[in-house]
N, C-alpha and C positions, 0 to 999 in steps of 0.2 A: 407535502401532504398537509392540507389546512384540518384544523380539530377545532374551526367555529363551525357553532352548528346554527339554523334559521329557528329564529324562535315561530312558537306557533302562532300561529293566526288567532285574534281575538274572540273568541265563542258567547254567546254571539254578536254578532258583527253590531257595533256602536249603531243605537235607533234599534234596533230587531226586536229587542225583549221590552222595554217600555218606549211607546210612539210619545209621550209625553211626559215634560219633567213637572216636579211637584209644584214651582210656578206655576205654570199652566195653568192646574187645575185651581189654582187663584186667582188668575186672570178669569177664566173661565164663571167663575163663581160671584167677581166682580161685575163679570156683565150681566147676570143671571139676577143678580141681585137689584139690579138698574139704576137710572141717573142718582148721585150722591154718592156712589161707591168707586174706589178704583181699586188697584194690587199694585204690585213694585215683587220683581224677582230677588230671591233670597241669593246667597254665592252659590254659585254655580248651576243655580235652580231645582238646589237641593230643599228649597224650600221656600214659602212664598209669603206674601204680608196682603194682607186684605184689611181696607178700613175706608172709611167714610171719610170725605172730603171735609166735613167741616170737623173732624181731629175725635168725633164722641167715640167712634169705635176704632180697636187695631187689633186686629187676628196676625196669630203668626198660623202656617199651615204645616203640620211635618208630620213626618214617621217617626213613630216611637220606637227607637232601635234594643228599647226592654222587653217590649213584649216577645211574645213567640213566634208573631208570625210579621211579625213590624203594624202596624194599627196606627191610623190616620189619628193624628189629635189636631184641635181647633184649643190653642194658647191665647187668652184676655191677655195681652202685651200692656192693661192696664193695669192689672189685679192681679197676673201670673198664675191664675187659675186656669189647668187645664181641663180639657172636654175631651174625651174618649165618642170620635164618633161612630157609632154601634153600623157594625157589616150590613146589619138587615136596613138601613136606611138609603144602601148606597147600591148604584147599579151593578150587577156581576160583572165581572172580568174589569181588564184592564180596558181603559180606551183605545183604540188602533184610529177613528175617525173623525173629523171636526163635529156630527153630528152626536157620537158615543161620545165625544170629550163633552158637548154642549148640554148631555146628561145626566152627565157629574157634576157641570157646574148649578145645574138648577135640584140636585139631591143636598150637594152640600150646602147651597143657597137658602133652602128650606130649612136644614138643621142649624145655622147660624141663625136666621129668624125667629127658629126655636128656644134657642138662648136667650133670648129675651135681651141681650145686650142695649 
């Protein structure tokens, strides 16, 4: 009589709950932002880098795992100033589509612009 038991199944299943990793939406943001700009994924695309080709700007993009509810910040990887980017700037819900990801990349596009960097 065997006493291994089957572990559970993954809840939910890798991909189901977020269609895109925090890269993404820095790639995303790079194209949005258009020619001069590129992105590079963070490790494991837990996070992403945005900046401009000729070196004047470098964003890091992540979750703030202080806050309450985790909150998007935009890091000056020059200056180490962080940017709290505010919910009402940004599209609801999470992305599931290239066209909702393309959404996010021109909300947060516009608040990087806003920075004035």
């Amino acid at each position: 009589m065997s006493t291994a038991t089957t572990p559970a199944p993954y809840d939910p299943a890798p991909g189901t709950e977020y269609s895109y990793a925090l890269s993404d939406y820095a790639r995303a943001t790079a194209r949005a932002l258009g020619a001069g700009w590129d992105a590079e994924s963070g490790y494991l695309g837990a996070w992403g880098l945005i900046f401009t080709t000729d070196d004047r700007v470098s964003l890091r993009l992540y979750v703030d795992g202080d806050g309450s509810v985790g909150d998007l910040v935009v890091e000056n990887r020059k200056t180490g100033e962080d940017h709290l980017v505010p919910a009402s700037r940004l599209p609801e819900g999470a992305p599931n589509t290239p066209g909702e990801m393309r959404e996010w990349g021109e909300a947060l596009a516009l608040f990087v612009l806003w920075l004035h960097l």
